[in-house]
PDB file of N, CA, C and O in Angstrom:
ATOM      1  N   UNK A   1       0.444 -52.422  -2.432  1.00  0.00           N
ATOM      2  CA  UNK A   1       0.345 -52.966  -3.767  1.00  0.00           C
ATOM      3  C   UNK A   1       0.432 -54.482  -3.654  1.00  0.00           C
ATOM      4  O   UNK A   1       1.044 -55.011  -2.726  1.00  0.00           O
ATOM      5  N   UNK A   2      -0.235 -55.229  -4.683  1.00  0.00           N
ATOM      6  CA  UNK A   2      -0.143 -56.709  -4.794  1.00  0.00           C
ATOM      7  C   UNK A   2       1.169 -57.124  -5.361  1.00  0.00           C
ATOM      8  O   UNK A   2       2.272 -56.983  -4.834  1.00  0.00           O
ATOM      9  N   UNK A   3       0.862 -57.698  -6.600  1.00  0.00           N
ATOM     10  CA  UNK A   3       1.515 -58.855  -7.345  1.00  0.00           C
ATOM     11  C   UNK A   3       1.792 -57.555  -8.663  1.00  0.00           C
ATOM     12  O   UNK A   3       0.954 -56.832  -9.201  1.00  0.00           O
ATOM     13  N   UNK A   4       3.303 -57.632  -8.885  1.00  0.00           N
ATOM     14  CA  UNK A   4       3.292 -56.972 -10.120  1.00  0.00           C
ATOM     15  C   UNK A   4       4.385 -57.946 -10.958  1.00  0.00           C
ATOM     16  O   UNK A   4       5.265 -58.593 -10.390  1.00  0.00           O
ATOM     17  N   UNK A   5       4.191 -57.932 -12.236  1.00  0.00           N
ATOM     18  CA  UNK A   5       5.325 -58.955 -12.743  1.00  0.00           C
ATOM     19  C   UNK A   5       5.015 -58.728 -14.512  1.00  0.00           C
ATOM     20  O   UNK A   5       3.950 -58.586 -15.114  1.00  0.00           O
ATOM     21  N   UNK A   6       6.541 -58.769 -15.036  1.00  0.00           N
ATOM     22  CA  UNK A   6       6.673 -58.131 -16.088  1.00  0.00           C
ATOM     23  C   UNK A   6       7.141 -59.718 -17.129  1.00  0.00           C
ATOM     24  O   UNK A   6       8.298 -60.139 -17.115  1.00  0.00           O
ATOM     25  N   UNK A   7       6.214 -60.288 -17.810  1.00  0.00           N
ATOM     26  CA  UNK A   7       6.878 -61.168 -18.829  1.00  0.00           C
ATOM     27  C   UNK A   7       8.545 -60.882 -18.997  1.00  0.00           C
ATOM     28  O   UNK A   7       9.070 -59.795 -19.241  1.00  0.00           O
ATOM     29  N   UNK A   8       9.242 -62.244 -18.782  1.00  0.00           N
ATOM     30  CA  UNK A   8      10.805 -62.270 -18.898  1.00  0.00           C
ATOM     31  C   UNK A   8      10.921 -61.633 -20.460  1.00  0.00           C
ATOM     32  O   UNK A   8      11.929 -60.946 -20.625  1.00  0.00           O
ATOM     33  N   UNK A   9      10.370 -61.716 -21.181  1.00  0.00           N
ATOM     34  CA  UNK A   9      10.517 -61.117 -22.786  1.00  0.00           C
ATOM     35  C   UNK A   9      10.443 -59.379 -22.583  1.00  0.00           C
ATOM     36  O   UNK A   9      11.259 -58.651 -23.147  1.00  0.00           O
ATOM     37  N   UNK A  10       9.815 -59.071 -22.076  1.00  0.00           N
ATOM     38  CA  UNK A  10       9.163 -57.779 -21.687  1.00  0.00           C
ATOM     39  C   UNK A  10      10.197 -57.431 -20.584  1.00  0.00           C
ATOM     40  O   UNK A  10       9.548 -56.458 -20.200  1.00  0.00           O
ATOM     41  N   UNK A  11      11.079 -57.427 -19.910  1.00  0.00           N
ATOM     42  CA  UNK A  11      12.308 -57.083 -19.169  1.00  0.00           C
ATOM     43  C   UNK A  11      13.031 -56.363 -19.545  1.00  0.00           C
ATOM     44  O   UNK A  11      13.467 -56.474 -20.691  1.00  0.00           O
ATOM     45  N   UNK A  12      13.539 -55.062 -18.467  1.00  0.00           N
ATOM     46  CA  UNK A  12      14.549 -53.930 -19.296  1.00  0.00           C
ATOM     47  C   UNK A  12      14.117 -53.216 -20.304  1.00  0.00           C
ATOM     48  O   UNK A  12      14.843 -52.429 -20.912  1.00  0.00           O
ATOM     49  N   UNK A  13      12.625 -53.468 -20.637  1.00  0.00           N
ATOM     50  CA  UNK A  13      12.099 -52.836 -21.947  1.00  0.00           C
ATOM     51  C   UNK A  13      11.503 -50.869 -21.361  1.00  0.00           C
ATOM     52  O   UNK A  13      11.318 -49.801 -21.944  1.00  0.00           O
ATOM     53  N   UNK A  14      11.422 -51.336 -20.046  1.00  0.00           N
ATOM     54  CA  UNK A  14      10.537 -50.270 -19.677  1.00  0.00           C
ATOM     55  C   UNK A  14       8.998 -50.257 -18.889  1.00  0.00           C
ATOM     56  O   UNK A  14       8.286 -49.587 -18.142  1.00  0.00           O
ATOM     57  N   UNK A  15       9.057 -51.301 -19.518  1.00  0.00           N
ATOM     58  CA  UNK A  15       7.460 -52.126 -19.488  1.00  0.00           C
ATOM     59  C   UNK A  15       6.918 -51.616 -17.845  1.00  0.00           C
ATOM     60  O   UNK A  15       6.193 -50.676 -17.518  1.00  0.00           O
ATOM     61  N   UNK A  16       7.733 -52.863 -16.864  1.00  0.00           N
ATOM     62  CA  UNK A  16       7.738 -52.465 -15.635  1.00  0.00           C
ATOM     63  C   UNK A  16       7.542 -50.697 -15.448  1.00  0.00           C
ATOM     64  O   UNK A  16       6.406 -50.296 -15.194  1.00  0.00           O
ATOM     65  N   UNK A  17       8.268 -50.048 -15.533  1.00  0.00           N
ATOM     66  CA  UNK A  17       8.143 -49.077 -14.853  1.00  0.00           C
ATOM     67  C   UNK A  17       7.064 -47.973 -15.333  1.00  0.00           C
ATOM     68  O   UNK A  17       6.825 -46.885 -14.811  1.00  0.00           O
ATOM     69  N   UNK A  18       6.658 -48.386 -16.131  1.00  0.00           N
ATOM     70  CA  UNK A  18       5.575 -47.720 -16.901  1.00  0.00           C
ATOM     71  C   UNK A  18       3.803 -48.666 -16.022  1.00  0.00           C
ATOM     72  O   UNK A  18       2.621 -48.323 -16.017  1.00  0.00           O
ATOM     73  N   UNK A  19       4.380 -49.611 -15.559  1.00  0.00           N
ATOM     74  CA  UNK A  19       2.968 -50.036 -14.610  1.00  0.00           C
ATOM     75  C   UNK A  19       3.018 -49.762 -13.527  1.00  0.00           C
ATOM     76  O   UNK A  19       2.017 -49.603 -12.828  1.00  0.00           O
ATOM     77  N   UNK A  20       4.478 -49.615 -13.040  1.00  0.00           N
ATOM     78  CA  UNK A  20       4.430 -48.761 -11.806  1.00  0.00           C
ATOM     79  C   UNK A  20       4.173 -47.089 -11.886  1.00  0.00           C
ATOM     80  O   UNK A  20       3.466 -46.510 -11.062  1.00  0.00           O
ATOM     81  N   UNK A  21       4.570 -46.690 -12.537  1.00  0.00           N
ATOM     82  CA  UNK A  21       4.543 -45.244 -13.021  1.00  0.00           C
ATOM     83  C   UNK A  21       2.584 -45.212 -12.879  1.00  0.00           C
ATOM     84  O   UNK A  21       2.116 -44.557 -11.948  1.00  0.00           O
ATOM     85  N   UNK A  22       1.879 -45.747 -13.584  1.00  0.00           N
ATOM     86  CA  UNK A  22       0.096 -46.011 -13.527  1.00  0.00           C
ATOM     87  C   UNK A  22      -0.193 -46.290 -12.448  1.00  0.00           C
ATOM     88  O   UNK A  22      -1.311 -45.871 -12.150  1.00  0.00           O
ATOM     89  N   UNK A  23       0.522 -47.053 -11.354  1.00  0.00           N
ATOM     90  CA  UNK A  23       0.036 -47.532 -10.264  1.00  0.00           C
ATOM     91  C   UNK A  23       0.135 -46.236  -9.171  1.00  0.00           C
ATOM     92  O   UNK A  23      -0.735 -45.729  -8.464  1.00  0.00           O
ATOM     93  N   UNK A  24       1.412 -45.959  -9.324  1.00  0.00           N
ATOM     94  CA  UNK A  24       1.317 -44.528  -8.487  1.00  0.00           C
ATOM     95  C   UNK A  24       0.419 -43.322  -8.694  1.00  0.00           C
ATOM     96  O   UNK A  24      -0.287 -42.669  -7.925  1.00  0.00           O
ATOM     97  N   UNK A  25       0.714 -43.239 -10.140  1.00  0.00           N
ATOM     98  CA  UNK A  25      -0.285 -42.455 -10.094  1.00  0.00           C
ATOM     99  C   UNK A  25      -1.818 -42.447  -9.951  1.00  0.00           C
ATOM    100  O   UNK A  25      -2.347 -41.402  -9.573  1.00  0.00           O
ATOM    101  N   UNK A  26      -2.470 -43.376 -10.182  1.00  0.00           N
ATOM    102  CA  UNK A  26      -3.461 -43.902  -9.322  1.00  0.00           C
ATOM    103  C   UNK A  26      -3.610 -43.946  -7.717  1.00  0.00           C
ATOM    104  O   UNK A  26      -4.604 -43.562  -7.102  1.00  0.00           O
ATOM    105  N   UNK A  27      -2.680 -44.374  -7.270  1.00  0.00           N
ATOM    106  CA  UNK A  27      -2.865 -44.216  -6.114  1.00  0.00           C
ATOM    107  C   UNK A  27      -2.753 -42.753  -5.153  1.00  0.00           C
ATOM    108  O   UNK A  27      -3.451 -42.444  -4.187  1.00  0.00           O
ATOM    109  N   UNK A  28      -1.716 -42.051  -5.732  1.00  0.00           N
ATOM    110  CA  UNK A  28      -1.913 -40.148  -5.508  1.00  0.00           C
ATOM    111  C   UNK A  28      -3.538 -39.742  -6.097  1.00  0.00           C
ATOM    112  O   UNK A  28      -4.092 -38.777  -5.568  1.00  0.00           O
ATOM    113  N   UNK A  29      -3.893 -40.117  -6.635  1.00  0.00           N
ATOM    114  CA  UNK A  29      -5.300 -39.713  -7.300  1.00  0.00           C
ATOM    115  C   UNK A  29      -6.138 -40.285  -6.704  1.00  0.00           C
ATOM    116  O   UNK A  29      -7.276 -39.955  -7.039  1.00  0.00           O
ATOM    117  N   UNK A  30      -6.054 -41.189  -5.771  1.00  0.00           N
ATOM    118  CA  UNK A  30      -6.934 -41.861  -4.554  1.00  0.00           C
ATOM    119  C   UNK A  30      -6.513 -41.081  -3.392  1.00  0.00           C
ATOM    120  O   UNK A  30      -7.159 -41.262  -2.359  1.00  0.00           O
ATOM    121  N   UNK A  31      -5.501 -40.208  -3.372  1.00  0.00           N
ATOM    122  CA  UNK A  31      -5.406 -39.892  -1.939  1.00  0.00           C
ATOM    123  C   UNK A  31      -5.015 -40.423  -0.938  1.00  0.00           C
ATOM    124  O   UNK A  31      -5.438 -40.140   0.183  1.00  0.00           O
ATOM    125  N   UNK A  32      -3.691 -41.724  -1.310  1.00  0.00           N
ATOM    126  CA  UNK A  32      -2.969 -42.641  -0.691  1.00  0.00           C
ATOM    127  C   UNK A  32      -1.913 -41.861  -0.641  1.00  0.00           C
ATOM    128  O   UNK A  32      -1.261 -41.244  -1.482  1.00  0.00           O
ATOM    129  N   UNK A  33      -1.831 -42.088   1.226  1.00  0.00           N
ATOM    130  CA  UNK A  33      -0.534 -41.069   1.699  1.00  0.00           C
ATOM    131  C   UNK A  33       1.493 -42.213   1.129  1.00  0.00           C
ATOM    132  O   UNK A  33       2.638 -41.869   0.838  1.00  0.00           O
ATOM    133  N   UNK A  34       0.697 -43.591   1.294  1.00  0.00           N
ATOM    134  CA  UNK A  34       2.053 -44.166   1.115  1.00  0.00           C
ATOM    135  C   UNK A  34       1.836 -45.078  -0.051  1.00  0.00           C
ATOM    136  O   UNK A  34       0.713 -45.185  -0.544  1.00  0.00           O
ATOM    137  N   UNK A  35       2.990 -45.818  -0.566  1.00  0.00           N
ATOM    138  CA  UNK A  35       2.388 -47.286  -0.697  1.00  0.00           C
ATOM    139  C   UNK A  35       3.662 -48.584   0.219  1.00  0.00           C
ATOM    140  O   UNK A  35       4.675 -48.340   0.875  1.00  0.00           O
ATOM    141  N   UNK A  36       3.157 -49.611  -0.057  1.00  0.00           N
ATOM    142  CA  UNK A  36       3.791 -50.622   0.904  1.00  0.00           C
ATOM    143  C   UNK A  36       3.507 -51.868  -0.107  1.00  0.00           C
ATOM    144  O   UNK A  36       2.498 -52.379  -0.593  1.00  0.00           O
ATOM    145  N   UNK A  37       5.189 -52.141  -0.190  1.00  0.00           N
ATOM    146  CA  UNK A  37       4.570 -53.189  -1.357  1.00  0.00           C
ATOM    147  C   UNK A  37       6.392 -54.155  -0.495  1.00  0.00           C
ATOM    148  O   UNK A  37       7.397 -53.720   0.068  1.00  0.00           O
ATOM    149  N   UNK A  38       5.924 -55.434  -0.853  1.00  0.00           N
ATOM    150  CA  UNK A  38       6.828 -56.994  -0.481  1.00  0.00           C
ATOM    151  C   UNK A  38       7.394 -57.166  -1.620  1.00  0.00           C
ATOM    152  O   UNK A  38       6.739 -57.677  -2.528  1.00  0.00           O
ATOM    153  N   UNK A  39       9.229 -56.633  -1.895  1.00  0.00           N
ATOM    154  CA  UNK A  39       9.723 -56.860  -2.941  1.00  0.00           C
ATOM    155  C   UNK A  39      10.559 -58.304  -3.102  1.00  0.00           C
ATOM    156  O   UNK A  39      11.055 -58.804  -2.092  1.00  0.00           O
ATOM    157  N   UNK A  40      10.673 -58.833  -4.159  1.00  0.00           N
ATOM    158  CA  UNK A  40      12.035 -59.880  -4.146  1.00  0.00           C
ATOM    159  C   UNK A  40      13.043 -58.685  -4.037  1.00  0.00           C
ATOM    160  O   UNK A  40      13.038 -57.495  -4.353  1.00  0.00           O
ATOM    161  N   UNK A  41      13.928 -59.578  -3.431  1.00  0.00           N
ATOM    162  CA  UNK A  41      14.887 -59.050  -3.186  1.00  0.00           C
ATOM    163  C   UNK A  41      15.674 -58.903  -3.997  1.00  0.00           C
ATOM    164  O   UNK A  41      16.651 -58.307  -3.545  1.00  0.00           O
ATOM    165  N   UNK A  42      15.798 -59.271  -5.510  1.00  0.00           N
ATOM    166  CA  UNK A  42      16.711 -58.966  -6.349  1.00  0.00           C
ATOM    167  C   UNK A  42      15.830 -57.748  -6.841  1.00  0.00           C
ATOM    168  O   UNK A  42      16.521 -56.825  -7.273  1.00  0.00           O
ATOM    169  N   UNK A  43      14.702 -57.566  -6.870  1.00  0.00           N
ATOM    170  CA  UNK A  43      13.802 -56.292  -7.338  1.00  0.00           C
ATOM    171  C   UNK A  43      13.973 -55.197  -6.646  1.00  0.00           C
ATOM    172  O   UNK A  43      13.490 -54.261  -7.283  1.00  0.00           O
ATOM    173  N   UNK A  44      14.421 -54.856  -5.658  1.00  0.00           N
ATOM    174  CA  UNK A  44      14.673 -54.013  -4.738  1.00  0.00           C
ATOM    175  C   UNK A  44      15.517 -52.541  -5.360  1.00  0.00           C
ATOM    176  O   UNK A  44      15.173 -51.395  -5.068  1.00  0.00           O
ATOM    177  N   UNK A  45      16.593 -52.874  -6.200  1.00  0.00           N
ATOM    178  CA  UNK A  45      17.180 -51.804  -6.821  1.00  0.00           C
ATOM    179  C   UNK A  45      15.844 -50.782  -7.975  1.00  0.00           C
ATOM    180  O   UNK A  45      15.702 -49.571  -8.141  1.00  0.00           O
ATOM    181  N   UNK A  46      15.078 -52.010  -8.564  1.00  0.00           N
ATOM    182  CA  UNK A  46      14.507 -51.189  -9.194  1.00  0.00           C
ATOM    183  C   UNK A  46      13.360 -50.581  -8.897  1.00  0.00           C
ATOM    184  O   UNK A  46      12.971 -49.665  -9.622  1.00  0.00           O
ATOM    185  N   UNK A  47      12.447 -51.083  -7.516  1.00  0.00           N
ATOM    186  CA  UNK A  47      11.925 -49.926  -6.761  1.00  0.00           C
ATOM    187  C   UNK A  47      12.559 -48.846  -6.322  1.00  0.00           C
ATOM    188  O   UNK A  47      12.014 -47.750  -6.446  1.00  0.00           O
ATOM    189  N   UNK A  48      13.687 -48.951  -5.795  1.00  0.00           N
ATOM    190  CA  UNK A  48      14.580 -47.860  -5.150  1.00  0.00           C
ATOM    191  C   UNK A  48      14.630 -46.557  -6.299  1.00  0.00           C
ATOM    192  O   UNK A  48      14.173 -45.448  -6.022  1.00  0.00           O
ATOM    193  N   UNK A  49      15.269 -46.888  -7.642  1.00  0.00           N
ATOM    194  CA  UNK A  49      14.789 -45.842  -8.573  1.00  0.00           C
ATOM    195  C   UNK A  49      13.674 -44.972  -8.489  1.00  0.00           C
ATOM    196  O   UNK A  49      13.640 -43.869  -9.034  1.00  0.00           O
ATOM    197  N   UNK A  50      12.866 -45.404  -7.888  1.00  0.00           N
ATOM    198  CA  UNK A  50      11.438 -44.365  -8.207  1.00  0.00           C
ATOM    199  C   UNK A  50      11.520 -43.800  -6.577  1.00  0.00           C
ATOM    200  O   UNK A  50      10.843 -42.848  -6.189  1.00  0.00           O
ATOM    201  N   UNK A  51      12.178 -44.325  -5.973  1.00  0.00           N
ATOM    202  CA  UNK A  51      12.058 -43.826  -4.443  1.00  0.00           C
ATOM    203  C   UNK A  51      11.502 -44.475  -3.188  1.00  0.00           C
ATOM    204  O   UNK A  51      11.189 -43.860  -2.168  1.00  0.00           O
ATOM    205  N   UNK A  52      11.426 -45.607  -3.348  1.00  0.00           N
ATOM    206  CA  UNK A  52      10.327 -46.649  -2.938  1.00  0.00           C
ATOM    207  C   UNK A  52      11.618 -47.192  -1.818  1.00  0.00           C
ATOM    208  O   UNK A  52      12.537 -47.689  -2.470  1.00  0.00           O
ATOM    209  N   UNK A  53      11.858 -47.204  -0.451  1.00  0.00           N
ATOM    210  CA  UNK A  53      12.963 -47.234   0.808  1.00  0.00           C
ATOM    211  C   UNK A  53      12.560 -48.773   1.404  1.00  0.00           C
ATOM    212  O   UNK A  53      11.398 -49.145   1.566  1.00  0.00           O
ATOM    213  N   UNK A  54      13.636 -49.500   1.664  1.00  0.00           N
ATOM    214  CA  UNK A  54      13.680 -50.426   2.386  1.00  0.00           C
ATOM    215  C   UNK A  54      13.469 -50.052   3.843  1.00  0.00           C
ATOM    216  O   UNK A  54      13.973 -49.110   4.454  1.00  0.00           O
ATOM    217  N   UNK A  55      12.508 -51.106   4.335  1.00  0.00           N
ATOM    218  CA  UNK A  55      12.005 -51.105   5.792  1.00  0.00           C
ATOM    219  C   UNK A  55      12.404 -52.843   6.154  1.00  0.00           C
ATOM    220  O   UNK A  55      12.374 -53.746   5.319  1.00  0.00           O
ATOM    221  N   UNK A  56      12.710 -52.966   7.379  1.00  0.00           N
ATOM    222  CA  UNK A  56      13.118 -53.585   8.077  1.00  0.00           C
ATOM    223  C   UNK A  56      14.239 -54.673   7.393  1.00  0.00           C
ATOM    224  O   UNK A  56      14.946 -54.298   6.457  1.00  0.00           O
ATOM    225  N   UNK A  57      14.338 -56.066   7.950  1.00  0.00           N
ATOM    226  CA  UNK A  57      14.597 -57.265   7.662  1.00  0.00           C
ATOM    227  C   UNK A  57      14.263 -58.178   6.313  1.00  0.00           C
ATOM    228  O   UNK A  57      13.120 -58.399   5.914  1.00  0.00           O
ATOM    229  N   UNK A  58      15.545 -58.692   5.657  1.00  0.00           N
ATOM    230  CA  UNK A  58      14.456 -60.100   4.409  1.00  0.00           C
ATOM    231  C   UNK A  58      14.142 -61.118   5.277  1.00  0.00           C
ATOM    232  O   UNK A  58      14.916 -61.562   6.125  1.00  0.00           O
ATOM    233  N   UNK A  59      12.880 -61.540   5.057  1.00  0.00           N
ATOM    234  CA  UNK A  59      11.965 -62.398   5.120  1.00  0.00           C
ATOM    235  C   UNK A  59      11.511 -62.914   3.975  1.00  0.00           C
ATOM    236  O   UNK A  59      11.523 -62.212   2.963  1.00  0.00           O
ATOM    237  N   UNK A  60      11.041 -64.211   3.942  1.00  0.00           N
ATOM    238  CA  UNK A  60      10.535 -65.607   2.967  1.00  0.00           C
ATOM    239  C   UNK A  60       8.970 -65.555   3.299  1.00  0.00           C
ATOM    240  O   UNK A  60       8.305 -65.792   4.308  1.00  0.00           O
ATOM    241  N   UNK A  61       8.578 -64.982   1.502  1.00  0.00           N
ATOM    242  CA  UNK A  61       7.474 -65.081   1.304  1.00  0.00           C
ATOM    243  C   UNK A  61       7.215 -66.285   0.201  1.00  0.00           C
ATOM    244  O   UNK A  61       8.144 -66.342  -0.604  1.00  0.00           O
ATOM    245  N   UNK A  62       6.540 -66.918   0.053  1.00  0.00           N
ATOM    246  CA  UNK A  62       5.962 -67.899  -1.224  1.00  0.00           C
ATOM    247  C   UNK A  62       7.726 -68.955  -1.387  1.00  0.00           C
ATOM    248  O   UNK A  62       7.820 -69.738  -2.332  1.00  0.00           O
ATOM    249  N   UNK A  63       8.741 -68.828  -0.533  1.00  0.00           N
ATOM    250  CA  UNK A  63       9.700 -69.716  -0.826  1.00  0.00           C
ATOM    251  C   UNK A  63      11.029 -69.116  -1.122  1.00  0.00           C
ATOM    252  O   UNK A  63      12.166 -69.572  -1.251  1.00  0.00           O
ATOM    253  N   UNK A  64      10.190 -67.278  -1.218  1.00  0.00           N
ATOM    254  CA  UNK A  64      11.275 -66.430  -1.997  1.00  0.00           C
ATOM    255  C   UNK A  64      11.775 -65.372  -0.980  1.00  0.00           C
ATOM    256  O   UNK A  64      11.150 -65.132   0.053  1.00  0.00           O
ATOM    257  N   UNK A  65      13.103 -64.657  -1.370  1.00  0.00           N
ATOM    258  CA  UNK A  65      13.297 -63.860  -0.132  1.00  0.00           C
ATOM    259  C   UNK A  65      12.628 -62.727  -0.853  1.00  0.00           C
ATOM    260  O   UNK A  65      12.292 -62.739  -2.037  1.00  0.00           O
ATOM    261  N   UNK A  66      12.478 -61.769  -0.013  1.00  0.00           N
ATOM    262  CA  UNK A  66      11.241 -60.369   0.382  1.00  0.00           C
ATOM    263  C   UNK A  66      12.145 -59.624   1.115  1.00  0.00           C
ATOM    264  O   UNK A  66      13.015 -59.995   1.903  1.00  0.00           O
ATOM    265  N   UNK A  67      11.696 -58.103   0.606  1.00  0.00           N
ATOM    266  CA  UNK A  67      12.048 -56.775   1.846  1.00  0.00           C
ATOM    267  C   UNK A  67      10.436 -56.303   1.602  1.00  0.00           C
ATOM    268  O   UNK A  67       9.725 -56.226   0.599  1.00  0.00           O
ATOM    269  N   UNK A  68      10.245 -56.045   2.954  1.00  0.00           N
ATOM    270  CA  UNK A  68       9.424 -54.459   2.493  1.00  0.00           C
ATOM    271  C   UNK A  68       9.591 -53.416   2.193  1.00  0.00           C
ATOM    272  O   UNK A  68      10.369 -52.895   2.992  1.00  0.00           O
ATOM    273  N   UNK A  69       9.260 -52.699   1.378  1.00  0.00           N
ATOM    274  CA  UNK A  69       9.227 -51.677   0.999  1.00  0.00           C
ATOM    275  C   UNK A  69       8.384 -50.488   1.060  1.00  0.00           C
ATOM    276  O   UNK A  69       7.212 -50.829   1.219  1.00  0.00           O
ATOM    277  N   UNK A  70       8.566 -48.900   0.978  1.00  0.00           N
ATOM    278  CA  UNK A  70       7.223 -47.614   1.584  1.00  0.00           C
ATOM    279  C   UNK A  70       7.833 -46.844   0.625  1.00  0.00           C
ATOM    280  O   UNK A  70       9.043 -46.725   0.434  1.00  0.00           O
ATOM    281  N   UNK A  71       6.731 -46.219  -0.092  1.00  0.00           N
ATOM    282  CA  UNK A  71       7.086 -45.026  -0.626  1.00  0.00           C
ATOM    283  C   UNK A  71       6.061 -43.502  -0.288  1.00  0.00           C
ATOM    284  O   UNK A  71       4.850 -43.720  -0.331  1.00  0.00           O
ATOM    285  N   UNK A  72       6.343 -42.524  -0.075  1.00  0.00           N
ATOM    286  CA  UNK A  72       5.032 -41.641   1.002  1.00  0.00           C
ATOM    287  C   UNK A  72       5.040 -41.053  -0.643  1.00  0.00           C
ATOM    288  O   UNK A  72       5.845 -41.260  -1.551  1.00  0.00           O
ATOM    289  N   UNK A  73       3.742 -40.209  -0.595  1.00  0.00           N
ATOM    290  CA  UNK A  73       2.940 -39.912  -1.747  1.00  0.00           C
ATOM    291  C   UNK A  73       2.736 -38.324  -1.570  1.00  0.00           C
ATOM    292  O   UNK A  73       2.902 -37.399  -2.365  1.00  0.00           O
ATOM    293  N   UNK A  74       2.299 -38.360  -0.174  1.00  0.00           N
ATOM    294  CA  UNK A  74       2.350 -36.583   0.130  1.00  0.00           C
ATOM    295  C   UNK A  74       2.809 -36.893   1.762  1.00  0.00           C
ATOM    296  O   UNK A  74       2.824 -37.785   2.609  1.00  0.00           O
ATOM    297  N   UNK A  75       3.253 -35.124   1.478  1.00  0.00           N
ATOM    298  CA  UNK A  75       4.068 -34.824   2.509  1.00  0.00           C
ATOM    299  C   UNK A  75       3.257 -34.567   3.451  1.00  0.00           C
ATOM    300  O   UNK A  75       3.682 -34.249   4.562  1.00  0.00           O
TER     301      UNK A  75
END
């Protein structure tokens, strides 16, 4: 996955997880075994909700700290 980002007004509303919720499911409907997406690191809890696992080390992307992140789609 790219760039996802939820207007600061639009926060805690739901908003977010309802574009992730579309994104996955799109991507199971493509027949994508995982996804792999570069979280901030304060974002990290709220991938984890949907199931989405920290992989390796934070690292500095764009200035900001980053984890990667995998979530598998089928078994």
């Amino acid at each position: 996955m790219g760039r996802m980002a939820v207007l600061k007004a639009a926060r805690g509303t739901g908003m977010g997880a309802r574009v992730l919720d579309a994104l996955m499911a799109k991507a199971v409907e493509l027949g994508y075994p995982e996804l792999i997406l570069n979280a901030q690191t304060h974002a990290e809890p709220f991938y984890a909700r949907v199931g989405f696992e920290r992989v390796g080390e934070e690292f500095e992307e764009a200035g900001i700290p980053h984890i990667e992140m995998r979530k598998r789609l089928v078994s």
